[in-house]
VEXKOLVEX-372385 format. One record per atom (N, C-alpha, C, O, CB): x, y, z; atom name. Coordinates in nm, 3 decimals. Glycine has a CB too. Example, Ala and Ser with C-alpha at 12.3 -4.5 7.8 and 13.67 -1.06 7.14 Angstrom:
% VEXKOLVEX-372385
1.319, -0.569, 0.780, N
1.230, -0.450, 0.780, CA
1.320, -0.330, 0.780, C
1.424, -0.332, 0.846, O
1.131, -0.447, 0.905, CB
1.285, -0.225, 0.708, N
1.367, -0.106, 0.714, CA
1.290, 0.003, 0.787, C
1.341, 0.114, 0.804, O
1.408, -0.060, 0.572, CB
% end
This chain:
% VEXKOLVEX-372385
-1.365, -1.434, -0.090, N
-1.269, -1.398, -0.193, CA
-1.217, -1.525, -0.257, C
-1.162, -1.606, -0.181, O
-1.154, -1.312, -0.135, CB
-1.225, -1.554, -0.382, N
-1.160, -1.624, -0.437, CA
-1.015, -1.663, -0.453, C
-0.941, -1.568, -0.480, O
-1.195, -1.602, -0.504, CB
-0.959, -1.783, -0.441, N
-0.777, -1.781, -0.428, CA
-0.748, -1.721, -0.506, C
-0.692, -1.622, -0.460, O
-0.683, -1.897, -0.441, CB
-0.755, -1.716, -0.680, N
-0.714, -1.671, -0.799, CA
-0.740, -1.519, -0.771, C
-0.668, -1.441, -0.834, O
-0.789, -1.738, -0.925, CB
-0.830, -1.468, -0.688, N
-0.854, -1.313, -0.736, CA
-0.721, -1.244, -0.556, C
-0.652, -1.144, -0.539, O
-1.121, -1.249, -0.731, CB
-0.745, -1.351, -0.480, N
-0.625, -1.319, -0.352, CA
-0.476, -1.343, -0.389, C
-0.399, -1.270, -0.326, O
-0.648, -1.424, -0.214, CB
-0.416, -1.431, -0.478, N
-0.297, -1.456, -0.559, CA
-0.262, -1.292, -0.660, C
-0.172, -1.208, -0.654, O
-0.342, -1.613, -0.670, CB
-0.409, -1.310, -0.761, N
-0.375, -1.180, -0.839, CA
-0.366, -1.047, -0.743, C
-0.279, -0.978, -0.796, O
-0.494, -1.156, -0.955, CB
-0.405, -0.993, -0.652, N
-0.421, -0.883, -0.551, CA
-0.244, -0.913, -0.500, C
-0.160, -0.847, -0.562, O
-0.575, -0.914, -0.411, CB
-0.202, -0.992, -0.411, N
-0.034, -0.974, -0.405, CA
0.058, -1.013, -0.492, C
0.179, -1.001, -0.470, O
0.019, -1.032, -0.307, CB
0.015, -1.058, -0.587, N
0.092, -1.034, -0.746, CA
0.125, -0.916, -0.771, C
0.237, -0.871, -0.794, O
0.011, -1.064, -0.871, CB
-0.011, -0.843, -0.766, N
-0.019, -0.680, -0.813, CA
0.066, -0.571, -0.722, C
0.126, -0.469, -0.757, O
-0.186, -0.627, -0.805, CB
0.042, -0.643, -0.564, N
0.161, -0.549, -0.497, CA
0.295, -0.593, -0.503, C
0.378, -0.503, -0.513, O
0.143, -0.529, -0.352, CB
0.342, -0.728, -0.500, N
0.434, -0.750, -0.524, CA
0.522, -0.704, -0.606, C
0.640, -0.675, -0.584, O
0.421, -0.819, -0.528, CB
0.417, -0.694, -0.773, N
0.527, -0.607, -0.856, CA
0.525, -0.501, -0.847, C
0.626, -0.441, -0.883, O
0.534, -0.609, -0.976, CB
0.396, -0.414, -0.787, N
0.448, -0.271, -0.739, CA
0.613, -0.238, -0.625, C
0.688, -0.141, -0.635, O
0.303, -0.220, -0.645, CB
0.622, -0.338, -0.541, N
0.707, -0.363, -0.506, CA
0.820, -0.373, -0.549, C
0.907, -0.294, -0.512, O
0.687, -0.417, -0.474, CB
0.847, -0.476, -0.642, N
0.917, -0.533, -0.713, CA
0.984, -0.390, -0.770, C
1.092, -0.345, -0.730, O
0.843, -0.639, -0.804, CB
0.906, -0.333, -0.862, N
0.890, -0.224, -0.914, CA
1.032, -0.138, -0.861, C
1.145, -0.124, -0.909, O
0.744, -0.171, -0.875, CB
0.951, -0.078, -0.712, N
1.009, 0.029, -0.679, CA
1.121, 0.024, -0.579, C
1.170, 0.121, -0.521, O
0.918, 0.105, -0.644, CB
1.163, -0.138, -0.564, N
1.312, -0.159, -0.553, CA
1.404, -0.175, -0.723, C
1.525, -0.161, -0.738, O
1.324, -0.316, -0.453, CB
1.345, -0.192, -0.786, N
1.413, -0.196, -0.952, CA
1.499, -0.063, -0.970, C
1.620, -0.044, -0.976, O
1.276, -0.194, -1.092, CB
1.360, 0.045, -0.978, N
1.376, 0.173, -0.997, CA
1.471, 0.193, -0.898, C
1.573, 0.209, -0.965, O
1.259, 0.255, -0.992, CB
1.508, 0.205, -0.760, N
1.546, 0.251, -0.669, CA
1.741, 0.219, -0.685, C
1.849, 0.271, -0.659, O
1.450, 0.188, -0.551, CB
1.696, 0.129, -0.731, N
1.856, 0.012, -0.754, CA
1.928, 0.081, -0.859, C
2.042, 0.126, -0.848, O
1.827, -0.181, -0.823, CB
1.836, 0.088, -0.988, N
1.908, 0.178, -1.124, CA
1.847, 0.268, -1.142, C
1.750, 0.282, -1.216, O
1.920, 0.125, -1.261, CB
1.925, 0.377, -1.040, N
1.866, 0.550, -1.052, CA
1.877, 0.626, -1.198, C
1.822, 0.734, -1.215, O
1.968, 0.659, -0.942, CB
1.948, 0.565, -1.295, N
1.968, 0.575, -1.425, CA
1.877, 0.565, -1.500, C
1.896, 0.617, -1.610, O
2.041, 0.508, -1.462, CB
1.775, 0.513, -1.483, N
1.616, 0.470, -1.523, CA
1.510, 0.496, -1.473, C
1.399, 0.443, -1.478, O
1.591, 0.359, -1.522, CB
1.570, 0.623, -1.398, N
1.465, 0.688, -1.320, CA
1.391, 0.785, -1.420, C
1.286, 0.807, -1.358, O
1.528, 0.768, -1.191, CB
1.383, 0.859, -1.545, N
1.328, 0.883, -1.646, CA
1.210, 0.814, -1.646, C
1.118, 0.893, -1.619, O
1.402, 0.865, -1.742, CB
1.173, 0.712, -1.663, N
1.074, 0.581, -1.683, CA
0.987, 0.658, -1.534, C
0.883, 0.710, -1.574, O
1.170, 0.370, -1.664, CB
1.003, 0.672, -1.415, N
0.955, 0.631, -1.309, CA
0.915, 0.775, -1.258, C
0.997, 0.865, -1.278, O
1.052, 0.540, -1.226, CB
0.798, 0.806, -1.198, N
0.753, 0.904, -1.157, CA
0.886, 1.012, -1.058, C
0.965, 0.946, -0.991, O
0.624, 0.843, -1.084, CB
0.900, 1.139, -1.056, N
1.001, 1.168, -0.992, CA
0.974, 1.157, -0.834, C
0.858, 1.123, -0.808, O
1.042, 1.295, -1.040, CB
1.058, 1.179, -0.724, N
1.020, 1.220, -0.607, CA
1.006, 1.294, -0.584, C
1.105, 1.360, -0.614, O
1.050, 1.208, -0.540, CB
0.897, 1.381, -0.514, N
0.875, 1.521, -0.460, CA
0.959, 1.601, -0.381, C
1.050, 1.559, -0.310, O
0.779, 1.522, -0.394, CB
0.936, 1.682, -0.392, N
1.047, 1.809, -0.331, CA
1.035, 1.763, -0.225, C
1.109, 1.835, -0.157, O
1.022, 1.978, -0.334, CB
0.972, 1.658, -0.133, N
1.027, 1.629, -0.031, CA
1.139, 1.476, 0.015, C
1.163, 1.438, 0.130, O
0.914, 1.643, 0.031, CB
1.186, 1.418, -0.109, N
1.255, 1.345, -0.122, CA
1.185, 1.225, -0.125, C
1.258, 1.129, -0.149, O
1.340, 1.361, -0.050, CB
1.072, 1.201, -0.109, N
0.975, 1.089, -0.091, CA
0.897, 1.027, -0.230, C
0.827, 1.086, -0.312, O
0.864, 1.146, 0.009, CB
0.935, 0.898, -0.224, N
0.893, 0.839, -0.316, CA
0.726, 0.857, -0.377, C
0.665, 0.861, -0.270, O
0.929, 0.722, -0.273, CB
0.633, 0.868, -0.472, N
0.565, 0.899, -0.488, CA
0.412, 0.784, -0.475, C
0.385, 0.676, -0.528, O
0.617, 0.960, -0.578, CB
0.364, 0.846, -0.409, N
0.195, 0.752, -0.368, CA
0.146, 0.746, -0.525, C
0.134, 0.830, -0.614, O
0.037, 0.869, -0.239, CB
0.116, 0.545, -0.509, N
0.040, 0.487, -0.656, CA
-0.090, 0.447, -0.607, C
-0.115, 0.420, -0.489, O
0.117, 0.341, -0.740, CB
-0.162, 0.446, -0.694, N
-0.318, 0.397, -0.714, CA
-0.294, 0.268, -0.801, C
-0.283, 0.282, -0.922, O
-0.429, 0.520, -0.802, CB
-0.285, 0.149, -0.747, N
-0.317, -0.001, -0.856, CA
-0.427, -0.011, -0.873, C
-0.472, -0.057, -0.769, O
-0.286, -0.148, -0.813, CB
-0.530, 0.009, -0.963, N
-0.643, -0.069, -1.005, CA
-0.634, -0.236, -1.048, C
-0.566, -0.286, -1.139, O
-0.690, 0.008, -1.120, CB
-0.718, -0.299, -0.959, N
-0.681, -0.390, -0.961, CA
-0.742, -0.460, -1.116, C
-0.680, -0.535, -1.191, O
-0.708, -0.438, -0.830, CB
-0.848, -0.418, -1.128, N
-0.960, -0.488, -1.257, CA
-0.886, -0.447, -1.337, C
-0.882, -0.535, -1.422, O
-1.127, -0.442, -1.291, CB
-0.813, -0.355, -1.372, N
-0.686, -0.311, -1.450, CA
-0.585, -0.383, -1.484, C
-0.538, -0.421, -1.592, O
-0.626, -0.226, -1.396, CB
-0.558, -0.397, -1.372, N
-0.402, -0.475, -1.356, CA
-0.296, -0.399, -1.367, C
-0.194, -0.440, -1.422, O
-0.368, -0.580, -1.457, CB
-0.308, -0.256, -1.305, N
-0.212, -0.151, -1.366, CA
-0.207, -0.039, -1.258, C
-0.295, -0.014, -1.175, O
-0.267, -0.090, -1.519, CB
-0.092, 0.020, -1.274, N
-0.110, 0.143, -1.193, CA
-0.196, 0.279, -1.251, C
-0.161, 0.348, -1.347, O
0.032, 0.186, -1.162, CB
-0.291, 0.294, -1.185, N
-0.355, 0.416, -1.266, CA
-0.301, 0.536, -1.252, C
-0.304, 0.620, -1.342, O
-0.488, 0.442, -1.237, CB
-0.235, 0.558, -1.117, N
-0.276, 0.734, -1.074, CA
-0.120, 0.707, -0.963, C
-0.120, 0.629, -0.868, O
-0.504, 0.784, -0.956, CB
-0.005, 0.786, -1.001, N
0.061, 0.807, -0.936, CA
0.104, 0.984, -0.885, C
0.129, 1.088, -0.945, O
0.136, 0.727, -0.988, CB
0.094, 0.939, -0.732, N
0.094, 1.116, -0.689, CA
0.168, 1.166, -0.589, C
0.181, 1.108, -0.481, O
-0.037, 1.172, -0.642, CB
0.232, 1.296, -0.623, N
0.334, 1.350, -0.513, CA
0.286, 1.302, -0.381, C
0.168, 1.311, -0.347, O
0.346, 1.516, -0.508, CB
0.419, 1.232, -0.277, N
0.395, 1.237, -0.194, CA
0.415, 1.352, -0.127, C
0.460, 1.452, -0.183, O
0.425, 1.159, -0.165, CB
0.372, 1.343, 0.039, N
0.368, 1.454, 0.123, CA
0.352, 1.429, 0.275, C
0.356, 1.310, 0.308, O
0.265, 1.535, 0.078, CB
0.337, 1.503, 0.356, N
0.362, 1.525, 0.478, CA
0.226, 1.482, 0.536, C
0.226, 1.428, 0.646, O
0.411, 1.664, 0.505, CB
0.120, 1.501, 0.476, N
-0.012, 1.457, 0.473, CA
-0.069, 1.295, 0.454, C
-0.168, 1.229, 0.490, O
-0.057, 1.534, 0.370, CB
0.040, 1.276, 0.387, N
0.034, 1.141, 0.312, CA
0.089, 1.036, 0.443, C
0.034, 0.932, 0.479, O
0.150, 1.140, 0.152, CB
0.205, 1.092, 0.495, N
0.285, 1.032, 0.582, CA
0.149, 1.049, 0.710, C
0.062, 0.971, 0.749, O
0.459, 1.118, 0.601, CB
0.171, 1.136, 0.732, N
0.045, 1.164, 0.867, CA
-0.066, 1.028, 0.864, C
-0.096, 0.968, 0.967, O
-0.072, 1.343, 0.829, CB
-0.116, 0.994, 0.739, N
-0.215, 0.900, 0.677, CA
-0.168, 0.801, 0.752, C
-0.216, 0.760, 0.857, O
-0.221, 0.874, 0.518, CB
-0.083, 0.767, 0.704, N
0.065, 0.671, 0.684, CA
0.040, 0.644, 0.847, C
-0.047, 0.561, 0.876, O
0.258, 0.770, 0.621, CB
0.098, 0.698, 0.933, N
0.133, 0.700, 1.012, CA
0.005, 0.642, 1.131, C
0.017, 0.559, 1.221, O
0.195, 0.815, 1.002, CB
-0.114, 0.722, 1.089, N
-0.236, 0.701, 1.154, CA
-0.253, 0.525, 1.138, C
-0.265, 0.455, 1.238, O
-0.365, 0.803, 1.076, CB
-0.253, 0.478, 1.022, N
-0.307, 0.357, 0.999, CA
-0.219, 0.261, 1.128, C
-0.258, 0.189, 1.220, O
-0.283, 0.311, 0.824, CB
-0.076, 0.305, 1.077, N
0.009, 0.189, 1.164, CA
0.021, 0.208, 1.302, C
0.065, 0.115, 1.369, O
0.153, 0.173, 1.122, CB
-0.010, 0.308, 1.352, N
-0.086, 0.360, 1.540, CA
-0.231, 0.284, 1.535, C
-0.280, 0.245, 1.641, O
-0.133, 0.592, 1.572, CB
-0.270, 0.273, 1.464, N
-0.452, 0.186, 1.504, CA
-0.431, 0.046, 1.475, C
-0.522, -0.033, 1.499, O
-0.614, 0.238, 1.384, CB
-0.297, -0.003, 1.416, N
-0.324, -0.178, 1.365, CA
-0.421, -0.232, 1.520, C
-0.422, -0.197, 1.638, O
-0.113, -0.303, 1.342, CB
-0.480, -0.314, 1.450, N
-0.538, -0.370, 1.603, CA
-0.557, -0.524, 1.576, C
-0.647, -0.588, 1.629, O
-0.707, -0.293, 1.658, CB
-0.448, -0.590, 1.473, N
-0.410, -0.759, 1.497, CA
-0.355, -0.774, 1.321, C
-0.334, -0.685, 1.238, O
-0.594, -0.895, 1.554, CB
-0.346, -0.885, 1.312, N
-0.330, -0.970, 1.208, CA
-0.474, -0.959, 1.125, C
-0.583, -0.927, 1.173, O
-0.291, -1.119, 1.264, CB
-0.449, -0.989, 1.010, N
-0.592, -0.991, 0.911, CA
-0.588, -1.164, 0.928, C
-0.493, -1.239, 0.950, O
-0.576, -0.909, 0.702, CB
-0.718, -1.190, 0.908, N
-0.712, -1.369, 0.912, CA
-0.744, -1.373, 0.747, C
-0.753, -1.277, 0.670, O
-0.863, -1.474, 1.037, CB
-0.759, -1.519, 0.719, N
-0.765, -1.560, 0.615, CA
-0.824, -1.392, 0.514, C
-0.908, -1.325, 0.574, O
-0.862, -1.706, 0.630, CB
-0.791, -1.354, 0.412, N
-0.839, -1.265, 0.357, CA
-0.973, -1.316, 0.260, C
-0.954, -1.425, 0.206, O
-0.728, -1.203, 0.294, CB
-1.087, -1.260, 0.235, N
-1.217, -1.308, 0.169, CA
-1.225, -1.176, 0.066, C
-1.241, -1.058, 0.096, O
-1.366, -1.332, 0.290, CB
-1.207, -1.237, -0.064, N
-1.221, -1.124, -0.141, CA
-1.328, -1.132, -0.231, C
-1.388, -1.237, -0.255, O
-1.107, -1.097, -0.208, CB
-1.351, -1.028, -0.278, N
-1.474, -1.042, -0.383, CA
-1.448, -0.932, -0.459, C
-1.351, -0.859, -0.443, O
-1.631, -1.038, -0.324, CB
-1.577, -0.914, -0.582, N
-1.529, -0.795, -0.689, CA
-1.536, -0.670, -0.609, C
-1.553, -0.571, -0.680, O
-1.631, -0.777, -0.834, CB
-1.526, -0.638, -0.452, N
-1.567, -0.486, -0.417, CA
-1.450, -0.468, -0.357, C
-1.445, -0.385, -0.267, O
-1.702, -0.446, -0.321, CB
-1.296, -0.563, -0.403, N
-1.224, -0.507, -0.350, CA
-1.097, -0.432, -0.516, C
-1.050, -0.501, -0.607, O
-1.174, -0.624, -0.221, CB
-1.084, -0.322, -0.502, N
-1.089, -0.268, -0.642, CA
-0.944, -0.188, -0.663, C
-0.894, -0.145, -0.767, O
-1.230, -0.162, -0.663, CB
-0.904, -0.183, -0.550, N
-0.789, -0.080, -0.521, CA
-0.703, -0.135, -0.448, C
-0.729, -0.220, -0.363, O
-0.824, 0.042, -0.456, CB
-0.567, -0.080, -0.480, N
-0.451, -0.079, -0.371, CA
-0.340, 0.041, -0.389, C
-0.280, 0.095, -0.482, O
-0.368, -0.226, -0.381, CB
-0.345, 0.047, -0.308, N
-0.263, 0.221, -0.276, CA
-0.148, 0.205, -0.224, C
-0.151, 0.179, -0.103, O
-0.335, 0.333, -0.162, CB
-0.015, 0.212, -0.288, N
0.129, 0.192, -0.229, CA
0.171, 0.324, -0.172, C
0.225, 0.402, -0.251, O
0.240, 0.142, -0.342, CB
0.159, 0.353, -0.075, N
0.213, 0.459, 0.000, CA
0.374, 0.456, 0.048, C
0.385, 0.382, 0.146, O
0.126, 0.465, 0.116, CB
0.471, 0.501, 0.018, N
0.653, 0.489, 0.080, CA
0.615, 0.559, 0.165, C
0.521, 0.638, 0.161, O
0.808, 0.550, -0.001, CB
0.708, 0.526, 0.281, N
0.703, 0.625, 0.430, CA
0.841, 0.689, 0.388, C
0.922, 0.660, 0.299, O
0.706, 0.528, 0.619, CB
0.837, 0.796, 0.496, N
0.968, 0.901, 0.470, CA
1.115, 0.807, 0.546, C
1.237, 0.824, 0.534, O
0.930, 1.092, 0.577, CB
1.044, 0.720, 0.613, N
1.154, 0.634, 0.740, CA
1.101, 0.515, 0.769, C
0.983, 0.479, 0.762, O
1.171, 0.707, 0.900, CB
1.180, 0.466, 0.796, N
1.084, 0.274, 0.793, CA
1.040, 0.254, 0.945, C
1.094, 0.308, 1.042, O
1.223, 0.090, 0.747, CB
0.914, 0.154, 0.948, N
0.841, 0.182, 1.084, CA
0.857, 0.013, 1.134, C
0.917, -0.070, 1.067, O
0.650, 0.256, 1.066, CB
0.816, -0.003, 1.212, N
0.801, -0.200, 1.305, CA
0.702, -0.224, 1.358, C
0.677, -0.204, 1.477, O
0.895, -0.250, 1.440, CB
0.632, -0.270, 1.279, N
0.481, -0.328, 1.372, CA
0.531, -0.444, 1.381, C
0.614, -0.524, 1.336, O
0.309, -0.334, 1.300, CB
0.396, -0.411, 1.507, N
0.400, -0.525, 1.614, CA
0.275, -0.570, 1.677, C
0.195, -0.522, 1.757, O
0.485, -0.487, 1.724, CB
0.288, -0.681, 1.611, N
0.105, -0.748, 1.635, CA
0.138, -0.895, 1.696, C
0.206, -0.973, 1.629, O
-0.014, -0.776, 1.445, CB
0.096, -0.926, 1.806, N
0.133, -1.093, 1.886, CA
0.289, -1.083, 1.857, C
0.371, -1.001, 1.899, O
0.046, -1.273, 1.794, CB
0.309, -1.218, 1.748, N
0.433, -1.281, 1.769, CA
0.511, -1.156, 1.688, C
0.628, -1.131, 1.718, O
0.447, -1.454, 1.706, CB
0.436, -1.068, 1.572, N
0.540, -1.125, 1.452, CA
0.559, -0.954, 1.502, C
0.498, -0.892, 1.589, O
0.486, -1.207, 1.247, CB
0.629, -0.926, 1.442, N
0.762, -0.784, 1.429, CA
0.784, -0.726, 1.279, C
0.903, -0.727, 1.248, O
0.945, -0.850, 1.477, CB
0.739, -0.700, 1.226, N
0.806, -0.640, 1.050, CA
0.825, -0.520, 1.016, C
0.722, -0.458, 0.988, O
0.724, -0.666, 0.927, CB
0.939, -0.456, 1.006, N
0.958, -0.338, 0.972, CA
0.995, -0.300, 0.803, C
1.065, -0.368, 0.729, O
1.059, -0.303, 1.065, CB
0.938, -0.195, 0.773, N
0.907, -0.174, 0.623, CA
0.919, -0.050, 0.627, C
0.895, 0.006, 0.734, O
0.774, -0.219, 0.561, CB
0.954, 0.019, 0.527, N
0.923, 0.159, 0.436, CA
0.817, 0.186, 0.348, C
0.795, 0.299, 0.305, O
1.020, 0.183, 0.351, CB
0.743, 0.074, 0.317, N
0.623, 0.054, 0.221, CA
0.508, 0.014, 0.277, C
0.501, -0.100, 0.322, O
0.645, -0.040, 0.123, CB
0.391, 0.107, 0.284, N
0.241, 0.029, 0.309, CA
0.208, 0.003, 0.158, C
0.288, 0.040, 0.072, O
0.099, 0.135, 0.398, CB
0.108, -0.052, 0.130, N
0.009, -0.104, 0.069, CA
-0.134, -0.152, 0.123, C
-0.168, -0.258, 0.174, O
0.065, -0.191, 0.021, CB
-0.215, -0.019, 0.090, N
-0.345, -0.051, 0.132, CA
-0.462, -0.074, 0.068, C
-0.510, 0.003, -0.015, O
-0.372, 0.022, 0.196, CB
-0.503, -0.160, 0.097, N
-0.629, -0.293, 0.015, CA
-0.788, -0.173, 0.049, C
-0.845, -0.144, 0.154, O
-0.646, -0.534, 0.162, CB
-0.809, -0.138, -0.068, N
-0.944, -0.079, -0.053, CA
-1.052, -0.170, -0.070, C
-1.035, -0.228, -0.176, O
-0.965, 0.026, -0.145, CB
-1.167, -0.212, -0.007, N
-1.268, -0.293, -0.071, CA
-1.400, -0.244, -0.022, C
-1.443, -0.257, 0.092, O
-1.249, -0.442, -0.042, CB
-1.447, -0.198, -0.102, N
-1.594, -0.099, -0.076, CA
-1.723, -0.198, 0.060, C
-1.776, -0.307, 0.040, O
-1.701, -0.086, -0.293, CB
-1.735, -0.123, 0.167, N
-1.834, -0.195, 0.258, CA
-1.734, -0.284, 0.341, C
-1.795, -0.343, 0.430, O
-1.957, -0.288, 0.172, CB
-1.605, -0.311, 0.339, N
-1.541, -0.377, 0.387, CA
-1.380, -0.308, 0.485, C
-1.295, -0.236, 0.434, O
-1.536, -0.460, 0.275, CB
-1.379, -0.366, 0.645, N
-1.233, -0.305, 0.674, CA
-1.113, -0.283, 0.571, C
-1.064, -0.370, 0.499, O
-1.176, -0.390, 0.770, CB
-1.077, -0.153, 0.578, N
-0.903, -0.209, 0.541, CA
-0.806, -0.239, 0.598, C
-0.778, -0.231, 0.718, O
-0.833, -0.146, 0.488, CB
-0.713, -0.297, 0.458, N
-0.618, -0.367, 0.527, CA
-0.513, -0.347, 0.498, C
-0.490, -0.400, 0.389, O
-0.626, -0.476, 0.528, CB
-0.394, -0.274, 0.554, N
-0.273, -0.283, 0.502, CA
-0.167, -0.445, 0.481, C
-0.162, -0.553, 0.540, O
-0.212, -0.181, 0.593, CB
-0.100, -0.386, 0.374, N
0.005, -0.537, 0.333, CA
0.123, -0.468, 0.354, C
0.146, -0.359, 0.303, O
0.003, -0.619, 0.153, CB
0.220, -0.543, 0.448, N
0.308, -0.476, 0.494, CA
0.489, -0.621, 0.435, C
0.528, -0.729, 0.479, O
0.245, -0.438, 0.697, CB
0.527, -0.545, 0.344, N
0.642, -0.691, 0.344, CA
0.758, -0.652, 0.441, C
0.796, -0.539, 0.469, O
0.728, -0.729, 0.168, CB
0.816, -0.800, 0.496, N
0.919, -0.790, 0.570, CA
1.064, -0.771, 0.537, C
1.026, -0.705, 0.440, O
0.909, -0.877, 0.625, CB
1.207, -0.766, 0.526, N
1.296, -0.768, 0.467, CA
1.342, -0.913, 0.379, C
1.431, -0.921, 0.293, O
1.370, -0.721, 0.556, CB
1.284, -0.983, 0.411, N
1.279, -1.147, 0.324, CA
1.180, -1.138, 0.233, C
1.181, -1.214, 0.136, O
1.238, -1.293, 0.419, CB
1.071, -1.037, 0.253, N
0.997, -0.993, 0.111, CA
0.877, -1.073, 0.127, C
0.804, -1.100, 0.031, O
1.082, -1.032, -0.044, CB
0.847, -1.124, 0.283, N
0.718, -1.235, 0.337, CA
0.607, -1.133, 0.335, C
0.632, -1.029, 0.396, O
0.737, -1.316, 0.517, CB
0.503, -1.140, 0.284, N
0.384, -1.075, 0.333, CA
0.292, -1.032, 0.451, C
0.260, -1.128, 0.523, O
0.333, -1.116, 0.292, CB
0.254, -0.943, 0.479, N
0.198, -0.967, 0.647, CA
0.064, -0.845, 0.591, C
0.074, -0.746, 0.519, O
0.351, -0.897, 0.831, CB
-0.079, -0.915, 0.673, N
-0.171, -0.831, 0.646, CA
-0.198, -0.766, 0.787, C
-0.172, -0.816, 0.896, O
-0.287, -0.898, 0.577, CB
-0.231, -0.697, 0.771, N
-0.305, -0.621, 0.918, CA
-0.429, -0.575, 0.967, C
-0.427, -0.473, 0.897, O
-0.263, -0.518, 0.939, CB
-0.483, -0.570, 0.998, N
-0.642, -0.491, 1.051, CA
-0.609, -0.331, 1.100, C
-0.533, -0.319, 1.196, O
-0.722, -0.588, 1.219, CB
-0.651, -0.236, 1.051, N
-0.653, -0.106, 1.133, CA
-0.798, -0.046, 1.152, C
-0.903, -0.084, 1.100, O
-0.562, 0.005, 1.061, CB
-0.775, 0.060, 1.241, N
-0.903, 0.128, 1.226, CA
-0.910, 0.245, 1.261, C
-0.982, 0.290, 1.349, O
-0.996, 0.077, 1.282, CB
-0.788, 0.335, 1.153, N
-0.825, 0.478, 1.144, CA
-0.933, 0.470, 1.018, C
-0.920, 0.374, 0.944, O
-0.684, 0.584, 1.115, CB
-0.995, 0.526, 1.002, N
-1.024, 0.598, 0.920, CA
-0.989, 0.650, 0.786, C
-0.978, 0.773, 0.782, O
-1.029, 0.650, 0.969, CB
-0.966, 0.580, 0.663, N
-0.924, 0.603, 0.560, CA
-0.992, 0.736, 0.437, C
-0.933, 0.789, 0.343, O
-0.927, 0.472, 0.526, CB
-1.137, 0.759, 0.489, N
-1.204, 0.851, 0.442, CA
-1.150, 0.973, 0.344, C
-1.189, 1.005, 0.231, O
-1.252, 0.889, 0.544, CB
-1.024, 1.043, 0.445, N
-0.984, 1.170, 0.391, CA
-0.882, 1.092, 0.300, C
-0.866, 1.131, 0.184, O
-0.924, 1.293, 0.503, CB
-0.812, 0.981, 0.349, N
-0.715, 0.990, 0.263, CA
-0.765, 0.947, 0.107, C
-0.698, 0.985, 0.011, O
-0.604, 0.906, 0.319, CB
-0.901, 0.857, 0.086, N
-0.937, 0.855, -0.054, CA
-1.001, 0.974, -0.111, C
-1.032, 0.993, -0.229, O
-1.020, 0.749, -0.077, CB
-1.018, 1.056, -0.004, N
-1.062, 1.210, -0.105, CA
-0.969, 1.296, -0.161, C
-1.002, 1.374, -0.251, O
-1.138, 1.321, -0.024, CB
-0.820, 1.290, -0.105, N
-0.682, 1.328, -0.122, CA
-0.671, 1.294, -0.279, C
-0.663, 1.350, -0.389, O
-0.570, 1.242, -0.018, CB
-0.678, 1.158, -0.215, N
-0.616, 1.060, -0.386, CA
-0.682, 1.029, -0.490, C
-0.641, 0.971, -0.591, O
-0.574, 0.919, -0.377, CB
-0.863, 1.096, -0.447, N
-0.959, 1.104, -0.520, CA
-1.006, 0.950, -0.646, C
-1.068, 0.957, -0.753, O
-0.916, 1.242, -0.581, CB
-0.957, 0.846, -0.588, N
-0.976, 0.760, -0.618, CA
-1.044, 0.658, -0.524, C
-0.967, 0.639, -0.429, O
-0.884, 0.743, -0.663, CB
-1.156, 0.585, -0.510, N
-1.257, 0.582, -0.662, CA
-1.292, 0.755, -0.605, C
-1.276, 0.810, -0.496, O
-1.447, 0.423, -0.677, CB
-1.342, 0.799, -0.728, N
-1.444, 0.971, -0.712, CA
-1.554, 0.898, -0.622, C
-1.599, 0.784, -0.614, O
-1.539, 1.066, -0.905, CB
-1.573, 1.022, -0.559, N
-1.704, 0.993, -0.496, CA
-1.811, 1.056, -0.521, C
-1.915, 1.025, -0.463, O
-1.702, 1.002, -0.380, CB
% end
C-alpha cells in the first residue's frame, strides 16, 4: 500500500468521524444528516474510497450490531504496518448501540464507532479511534460475508 493512498484511507475515516461528532454536537443540523432509526442508532455508511465520498448510508439495526459485535469477539491482535493497494475500495462506519474496549497486548480502546477497511482477496480490518481520537487497527476473523450482502456493497 502506498503512504499517500494509507494517509487518504484515515483521512476518509477521520472525517467520517469528524463528521458524526459535528452532527451529533449540533442536533439542529440534523436535517443535513441521515436520520436515526427507530432504534435510536446512528445510521451504517458506505465510504467509497476512489470516490472520496460517502456513497450509501443505511438504517442501522440489531443485525448490524450482531455484525458489530462478532468482529470485536474475533479481534485476534493489532494490524501491523497496513499494505494497501487499489483492491482496497471500501470503508464501512458502523455506530454501536453502546461503546465496547478492546483489548489486544498492551493497548485498551474503547469506542462507539467501528470502521471497517474492505480490500478484495485481503483480511479485514477494523479502525477503531480512542477518546484522544488516536487510531488503532485490528485483525479479526469473523467473517464479513453476510454483512456485505446486507449492505450490498460492492454487488456481487
Amino acid at each position: 500500500m502506498h503512504p499517500k493512498r494509507i494517509a487518504a484511507m484515515l483521512l476518509a475515516c477521520c472525517s467520517l468521524f469528524l463528521f458524526a461528532q459535528l452532527a451529533s454536537a449540533y442536533p439542529a443540523h440534523q436535517a443535513h444528516t441521515a436520520p436515526a432509526t427507530e432504534t435510536g442508532l446512528k445510521p451504517v455508511q458506505v465510504f467509497d474510497v476512489a470516490a472520496g465520498k460517502v456513497i450509501k448510508t443505511i438504517p442501522n439495526d440489531a443485525q448490524y450490531q450482531s455484525f458489530a459485535s462478532s468482529w470485536v469477539n474475533s479481534i485476534s491482535g493489532l494490524a501491523p504496518q497496513v499494505t494497501n493497494d487499489e483492491s482496497c475500495s471500501y470503508v464501512y462506519r458502523v455506530p454501536l448501540a453502546k461503546a465496547v474496549t478492546i483489548k489486544s497486548n498492551d493497548v485498551s480502546v474503547t469506542s462507539d464507532d467501528l470502521f471497517l477497511f474492505y480490500c478484495k482477496d485481503k483480511p479485514p480490518i477494523l479502525l477503531v479511534f480512542d477518546e484522544k481520537r488516536r487510531p488503532y487497527l485490528f485483525l479479526f476473523k469473523a467473517d464479513i460475508k453476510p454483512f456485505l450482502q446486507k449492505v450490498g456493497v460492492p454487488s456481487s
